[in-house]
RODO-2510 file (C-alpha; in nm, 4 decimals, decimal comma):
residues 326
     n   res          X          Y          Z
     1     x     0,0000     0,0000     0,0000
     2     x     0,1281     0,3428    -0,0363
     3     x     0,2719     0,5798     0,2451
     4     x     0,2646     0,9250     0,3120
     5     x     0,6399     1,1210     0,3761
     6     x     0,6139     1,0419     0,7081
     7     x     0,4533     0,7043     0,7399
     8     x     0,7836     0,5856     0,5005
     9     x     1,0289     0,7639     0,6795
    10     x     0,9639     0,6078     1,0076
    11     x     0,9223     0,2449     0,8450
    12     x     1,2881     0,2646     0,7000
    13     x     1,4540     0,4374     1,0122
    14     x     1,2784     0,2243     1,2448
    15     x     1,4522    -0,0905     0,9863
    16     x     1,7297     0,0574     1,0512
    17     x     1,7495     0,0717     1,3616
    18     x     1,6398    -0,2806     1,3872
    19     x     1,8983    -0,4124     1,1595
    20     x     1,6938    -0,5170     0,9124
    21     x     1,7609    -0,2842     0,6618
    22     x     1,7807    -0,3459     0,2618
    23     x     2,0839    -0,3108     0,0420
    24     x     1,8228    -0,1011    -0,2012
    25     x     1,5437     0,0644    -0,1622
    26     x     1,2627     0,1992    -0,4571
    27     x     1,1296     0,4984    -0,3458
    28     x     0,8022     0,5136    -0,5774
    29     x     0,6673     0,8842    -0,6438
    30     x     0,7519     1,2723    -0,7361
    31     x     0,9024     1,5185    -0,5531
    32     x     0,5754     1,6005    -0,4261
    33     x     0,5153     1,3347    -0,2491
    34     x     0,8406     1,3188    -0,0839
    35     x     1,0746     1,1181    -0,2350
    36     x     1,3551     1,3450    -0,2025
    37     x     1,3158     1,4427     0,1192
    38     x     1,2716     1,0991     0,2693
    39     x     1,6177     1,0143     0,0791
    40     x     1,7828     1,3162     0,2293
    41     x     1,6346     1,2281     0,6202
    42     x     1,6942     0,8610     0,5936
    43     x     2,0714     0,9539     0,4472
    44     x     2,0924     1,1737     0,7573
    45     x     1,9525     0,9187     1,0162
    46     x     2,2127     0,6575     0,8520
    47     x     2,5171     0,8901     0,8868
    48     x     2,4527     1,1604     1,1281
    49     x     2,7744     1,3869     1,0488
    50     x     2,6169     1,4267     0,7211
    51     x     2,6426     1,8141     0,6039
    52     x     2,3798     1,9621     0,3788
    53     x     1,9860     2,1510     0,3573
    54     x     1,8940     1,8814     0,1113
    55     x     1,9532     1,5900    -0,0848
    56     x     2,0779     1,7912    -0,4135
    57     x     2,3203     2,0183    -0,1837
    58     x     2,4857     1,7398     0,0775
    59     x     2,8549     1,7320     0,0123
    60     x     3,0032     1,3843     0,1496
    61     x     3,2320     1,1510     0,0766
    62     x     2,9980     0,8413     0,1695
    63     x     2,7024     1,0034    -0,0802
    64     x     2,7185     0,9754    -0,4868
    65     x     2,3935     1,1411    -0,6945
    66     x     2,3505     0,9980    -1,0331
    67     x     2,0851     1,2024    -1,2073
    68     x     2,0107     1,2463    -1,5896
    69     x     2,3093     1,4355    -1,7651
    70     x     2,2708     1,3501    -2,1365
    71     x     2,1192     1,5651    -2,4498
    72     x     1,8371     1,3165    -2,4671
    73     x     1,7765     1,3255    -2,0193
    74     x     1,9032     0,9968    -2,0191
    75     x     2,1368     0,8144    -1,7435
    76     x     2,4002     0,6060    -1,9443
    77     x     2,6453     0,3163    -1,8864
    78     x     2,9094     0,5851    -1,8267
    79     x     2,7269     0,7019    -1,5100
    80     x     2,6703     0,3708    -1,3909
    81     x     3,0144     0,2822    -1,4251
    82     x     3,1454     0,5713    -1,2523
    83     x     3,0071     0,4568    -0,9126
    84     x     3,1780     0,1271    -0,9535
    85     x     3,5245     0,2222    -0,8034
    86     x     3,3012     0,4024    -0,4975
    87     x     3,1446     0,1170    -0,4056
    88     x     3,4497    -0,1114    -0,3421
    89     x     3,5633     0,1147    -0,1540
    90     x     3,5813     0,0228     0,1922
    91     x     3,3628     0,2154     0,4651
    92     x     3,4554     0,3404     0,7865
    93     x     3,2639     0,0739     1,0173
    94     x     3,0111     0,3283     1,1441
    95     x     2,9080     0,4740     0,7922
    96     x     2,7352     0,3405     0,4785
    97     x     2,8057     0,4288     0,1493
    98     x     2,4671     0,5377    -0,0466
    99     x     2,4208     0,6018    -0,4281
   100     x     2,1083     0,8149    -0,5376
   101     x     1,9749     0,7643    -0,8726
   102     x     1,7169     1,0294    -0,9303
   103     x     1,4730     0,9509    -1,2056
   104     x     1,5993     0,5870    -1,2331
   105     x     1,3426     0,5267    -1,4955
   106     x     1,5408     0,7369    -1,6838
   107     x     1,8372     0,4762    -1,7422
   108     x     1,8987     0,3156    -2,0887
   109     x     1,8936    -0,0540    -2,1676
   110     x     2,2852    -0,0358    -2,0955
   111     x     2,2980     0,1240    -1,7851
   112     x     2,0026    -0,0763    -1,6629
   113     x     2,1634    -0,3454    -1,7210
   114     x     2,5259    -0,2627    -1,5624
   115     x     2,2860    -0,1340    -1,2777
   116     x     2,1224    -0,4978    -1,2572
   117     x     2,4837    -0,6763    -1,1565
   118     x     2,5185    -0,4157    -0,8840
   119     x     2,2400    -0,4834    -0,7204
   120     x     2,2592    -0,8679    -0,7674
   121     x     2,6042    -0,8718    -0,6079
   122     x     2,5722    -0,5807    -0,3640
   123     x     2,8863    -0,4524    -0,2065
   124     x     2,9064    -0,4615     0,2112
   125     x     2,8105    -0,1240     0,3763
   126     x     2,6358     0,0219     0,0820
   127     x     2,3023     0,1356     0,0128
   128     x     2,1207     0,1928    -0,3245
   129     x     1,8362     0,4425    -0,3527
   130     x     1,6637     0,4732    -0,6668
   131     x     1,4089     0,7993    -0,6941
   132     x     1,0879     0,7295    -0,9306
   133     x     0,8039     0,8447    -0,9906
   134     x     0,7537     0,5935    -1,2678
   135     x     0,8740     0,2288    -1,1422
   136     x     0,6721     0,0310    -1,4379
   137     x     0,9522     0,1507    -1,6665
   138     x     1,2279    -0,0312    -1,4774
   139     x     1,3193    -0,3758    -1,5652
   140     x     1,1139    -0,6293    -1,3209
   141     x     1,4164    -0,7440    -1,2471
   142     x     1,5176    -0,4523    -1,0788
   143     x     1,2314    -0,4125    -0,9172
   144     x     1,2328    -0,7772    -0,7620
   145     x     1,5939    -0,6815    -0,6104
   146     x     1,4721    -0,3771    -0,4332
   147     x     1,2669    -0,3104    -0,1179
   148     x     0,9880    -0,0811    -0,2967
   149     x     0,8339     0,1776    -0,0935
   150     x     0,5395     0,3144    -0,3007
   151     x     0,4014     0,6687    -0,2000
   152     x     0,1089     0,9377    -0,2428
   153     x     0,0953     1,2948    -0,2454
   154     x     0,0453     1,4934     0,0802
   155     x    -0,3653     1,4701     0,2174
   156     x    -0,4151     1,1347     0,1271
   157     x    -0,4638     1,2390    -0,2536
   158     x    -0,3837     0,9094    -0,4694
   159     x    -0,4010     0,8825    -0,8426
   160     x    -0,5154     0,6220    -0,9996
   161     x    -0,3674     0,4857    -1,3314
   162     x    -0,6242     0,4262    -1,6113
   163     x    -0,6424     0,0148    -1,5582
   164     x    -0,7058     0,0674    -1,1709
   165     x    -1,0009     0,3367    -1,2445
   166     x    -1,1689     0,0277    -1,4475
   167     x    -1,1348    -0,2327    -1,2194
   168     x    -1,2295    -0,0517    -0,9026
   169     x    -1,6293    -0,0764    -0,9711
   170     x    -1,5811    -0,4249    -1,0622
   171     x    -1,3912    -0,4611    -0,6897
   172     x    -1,6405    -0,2090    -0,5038
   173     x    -1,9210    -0,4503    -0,6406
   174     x    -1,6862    -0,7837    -0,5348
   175     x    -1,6540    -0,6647    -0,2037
   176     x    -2,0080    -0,5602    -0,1473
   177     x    -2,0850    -0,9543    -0,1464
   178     x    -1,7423    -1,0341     0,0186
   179     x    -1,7285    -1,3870     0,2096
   180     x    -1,9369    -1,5889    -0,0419
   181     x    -1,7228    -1,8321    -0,2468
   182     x    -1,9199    -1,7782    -0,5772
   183     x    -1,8604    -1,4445    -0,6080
   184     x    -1,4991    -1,4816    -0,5324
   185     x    -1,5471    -1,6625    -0,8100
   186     x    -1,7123    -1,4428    -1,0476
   187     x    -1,4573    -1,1560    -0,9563
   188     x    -1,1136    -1,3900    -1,0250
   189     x    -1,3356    -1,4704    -1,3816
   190     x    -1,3861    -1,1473    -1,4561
   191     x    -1,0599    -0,9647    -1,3321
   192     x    -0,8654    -1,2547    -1,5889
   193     x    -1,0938    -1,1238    -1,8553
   194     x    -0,9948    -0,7321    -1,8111
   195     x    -0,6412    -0,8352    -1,7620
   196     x    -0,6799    -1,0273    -2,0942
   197     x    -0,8461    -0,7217    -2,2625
   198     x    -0,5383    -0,5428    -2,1233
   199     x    -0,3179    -0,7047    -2,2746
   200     x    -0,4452    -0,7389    -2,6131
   201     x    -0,5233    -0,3707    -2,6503
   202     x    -0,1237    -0,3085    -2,5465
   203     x    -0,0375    -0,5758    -2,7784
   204     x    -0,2028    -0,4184    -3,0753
   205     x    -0,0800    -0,0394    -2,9674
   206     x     0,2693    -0,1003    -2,9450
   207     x     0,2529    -0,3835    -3,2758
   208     x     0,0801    -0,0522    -3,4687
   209     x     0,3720     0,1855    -3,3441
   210     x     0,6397    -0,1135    -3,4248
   211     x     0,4615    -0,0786    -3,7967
   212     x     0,4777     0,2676    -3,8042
   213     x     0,8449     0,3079    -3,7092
   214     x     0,9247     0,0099    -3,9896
   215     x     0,7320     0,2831    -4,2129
   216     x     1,0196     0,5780    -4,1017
   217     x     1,3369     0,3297    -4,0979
   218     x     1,2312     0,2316    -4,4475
   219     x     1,2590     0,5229    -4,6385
   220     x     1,5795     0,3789    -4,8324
   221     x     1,6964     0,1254    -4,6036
   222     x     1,6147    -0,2584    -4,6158
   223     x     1,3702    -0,3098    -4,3134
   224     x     1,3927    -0,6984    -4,3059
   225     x     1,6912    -0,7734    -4,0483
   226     x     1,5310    -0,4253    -3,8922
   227     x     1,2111    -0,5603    -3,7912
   228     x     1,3167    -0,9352    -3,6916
   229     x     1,5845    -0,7613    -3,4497
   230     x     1,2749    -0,5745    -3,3206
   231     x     1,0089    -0,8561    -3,3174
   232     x     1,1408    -1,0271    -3,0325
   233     x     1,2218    -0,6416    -2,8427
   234     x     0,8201    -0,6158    -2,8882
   235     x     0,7172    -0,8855    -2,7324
   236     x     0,8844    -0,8296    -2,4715
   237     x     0,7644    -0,4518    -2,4016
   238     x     0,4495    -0,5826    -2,4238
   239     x     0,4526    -0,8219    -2,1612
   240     x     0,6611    -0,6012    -1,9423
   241     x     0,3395    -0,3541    -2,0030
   242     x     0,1274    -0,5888    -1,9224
   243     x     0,2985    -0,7172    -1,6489
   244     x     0,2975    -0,3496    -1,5027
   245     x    -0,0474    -0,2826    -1,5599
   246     x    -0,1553    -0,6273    -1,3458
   247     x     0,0530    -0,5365    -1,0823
   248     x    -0,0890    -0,1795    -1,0617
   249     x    -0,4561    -0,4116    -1,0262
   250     x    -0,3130    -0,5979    -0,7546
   251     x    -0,1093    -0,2938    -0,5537
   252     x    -0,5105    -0,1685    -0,5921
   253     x    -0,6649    -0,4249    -0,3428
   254     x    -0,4141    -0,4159    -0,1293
   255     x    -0,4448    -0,0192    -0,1300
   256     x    -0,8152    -0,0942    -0,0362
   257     x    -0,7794    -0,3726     0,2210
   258     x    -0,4635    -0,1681     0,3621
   259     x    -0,6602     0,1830     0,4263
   260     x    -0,9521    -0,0213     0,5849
   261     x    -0,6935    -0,1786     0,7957
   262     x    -0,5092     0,1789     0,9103
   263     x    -0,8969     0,2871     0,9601
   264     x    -1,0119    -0,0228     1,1728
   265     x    -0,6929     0,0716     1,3754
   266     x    -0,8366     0,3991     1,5334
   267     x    -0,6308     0,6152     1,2812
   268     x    -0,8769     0,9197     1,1900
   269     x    -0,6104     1,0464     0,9380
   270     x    -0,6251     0,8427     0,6298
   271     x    -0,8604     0,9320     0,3948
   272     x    -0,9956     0,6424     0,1819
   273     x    -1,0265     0,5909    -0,2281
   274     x    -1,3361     0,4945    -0,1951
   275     x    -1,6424     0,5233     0,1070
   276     x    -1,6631     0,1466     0,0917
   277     x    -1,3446     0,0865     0,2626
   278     x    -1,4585     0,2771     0,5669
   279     x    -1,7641     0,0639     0,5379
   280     x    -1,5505    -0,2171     0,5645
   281     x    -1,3371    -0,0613     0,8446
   282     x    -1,6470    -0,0718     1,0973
   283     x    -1,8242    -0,3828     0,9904
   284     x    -1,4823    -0,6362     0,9353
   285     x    -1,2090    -0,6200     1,2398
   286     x    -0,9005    -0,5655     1,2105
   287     x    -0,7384    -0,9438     1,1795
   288     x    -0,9787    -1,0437     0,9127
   289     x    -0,8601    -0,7427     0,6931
   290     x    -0,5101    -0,8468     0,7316
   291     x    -0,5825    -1,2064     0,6872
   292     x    -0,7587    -1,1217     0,3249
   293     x    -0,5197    -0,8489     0,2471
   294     x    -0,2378    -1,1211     0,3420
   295     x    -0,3997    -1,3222     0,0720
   296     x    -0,3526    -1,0150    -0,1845
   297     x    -0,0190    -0,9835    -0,1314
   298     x     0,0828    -1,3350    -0,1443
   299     x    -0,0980    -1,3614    -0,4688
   300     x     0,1439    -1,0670    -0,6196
   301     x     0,4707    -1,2432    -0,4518
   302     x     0,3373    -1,5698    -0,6512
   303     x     0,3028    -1,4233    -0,9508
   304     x     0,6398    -1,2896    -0,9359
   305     x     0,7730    -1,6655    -1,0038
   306     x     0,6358    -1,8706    -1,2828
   307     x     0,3515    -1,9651    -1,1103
   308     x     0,0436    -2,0415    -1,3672
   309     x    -0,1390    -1,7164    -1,3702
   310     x    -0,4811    -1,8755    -1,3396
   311     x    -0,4331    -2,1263    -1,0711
   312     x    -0,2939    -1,8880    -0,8558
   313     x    -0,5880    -1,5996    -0,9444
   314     x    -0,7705    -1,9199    -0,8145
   315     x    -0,6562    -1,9716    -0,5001
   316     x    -0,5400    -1,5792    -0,3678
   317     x    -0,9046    -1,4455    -0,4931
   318     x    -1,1010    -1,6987    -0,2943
   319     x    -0,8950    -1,6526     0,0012
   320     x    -0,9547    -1,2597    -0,0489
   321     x    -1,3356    -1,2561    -0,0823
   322     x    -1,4656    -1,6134     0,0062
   323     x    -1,5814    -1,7155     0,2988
   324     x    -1,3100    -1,7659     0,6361
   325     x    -1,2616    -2,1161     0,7367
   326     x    -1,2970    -2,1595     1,0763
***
């Protein structure tokens, strides 16, 4: 579920603290909502002698900022590279070494992918921040390596990306009839059949601007060995989309069954999507929302492995909606 500037800040301090802190963390939002300034706090509560008013302006030897620097606002290989010598480095046993990226969607293919073996063989003492406010355009594999910490603008005001505005009525009316099995059911079927929808409308969008770019390239240039590089690059933008645009369903529920949960809790503060969840709030308590939220967000760990799509939709939806063994 998203957090506001505050609500973040004390989760990754109080990790800290605790010793259970990540080697990277996705910090998922504008400036805004934060983002910066819980990178410059946390960077402070992790090495106190830190000197500086903000993140852009602190000047230490245990910091490096990697921002776009390019013509085209891109952050290349070259940048990526650069930090390699800083990070095996050795630290001084009571600091961390912490790399910024700001607009990390903003990386090419090659720096993403020099940025990938970082993070999969993460130096001691270091910590990796990456600043975005648009994480879909990151590799999923750098997104599975990273501790992400989505957030929402100040006042509880959340935005909701075109594929979450249409499946909300279909949840509202799911959750209306929550804890009978059939329409736990009838809301799995129908959520695979907007998902499938989905995915053949961004199939045929990005296979028409594929076409259309063939159309430029060709103007006096043989196109064959062109388009069957590009094919196989297609395909697999389109599934990345589509990948991005079920996980934005599924970071919706548990947005819903999370904000009912902070509500059941006493909070007075959080202002809900949608006058249902307060609804739910006073008529569920509090360990049943967890327990079905639980369900929600073991569904979106599944389907982070190869797990078949379907049979786990099964399983996670009726645990969600259906009715609570004893």
């Amino acid at each position: 579920m998203p957090f506001t500037e505050s609500q973040a800040l004390q989760l990754l301090t109080t990790a800290f603290d605790n010793h259970r802190f990540p080697h990277a963390i996705l910090l998922a939002g504008n400036e805004q909502a934060g983002s910066r300034r819980i990178a410059y706090q946390l960077i402070k509560h992790i090495n106190p002698n830190t000197r500086g008013t903000s993140l852009e302006s602190i000047q230490d030897e245990y910091l490096r900022l990697i921002r776009p620097r390019s013509k085209s606002r891109k952050i290349l290989i070259d940048d990526i590279r650069s930090i390699e010598p800083f990070l095996q480095q050795k630290a001084d046993v009571n600091h961390t070494k912490v790399v910024v990226i700001l607009e990390a969607e903003r990386m090419n293919e090659d720096a993403e992918n020099a940025f990938l073996k970082t993070l999969e063989e993460p130096p001691s003492q270091t910590l990796v921040i990456l600043i975005t406010a648009q994480p879909e355009q990151l590799l999923p594999t750098i997104i599975s390596r990273c501790i992400k910490v989505p957030l929402f603008l100040p006042g509880g005001d959340i935005s909701l990306t075109p594929v979450q505005q249409q499946i909300l009525p279909l949840w509202v009316d799911a959750v209306s009839r929550i804890g009978d099995d059939l329409n736990a059911l009838a809301f799995r079927a129908t959520l695979m059949e907007t998902l499938s929808q989905r995915k053949a409308d961004i199939t045929a969008a990005m296979t028409q601007a594929l076409k259309e770019e063939a159309k430029i390239i060709a103007q006096g240039t043989d196109t064959t060995n062109w388009e069957a590089k590009n094919k196989e690059l297609n395909s697999a933008l389109i599934e990345t989309e589509y990948l991005a645009e079920r996980k934005q369903v599924l970071e919706l529920l548990i947005l819903w069954f999370g904000q009912a949960a902070i509500i059941a809790s006493g909070s007075t503060a959080e202002k809900p999507i949608h006058p249902g969840i307060a609804q739910m709030a006073q008529s569920m308590d509090l360990h049943e929302i967890l327990t079905r939220m639980k369900a929600i967000e073991q569904l979106a760990d599944d389907l982070q492995t190869n797990t078949h799509e379907g049979l786990c939709m099964d399983v996670h939806i009726l645990a969600a909606l259906g009715e609570i063994p004893d």
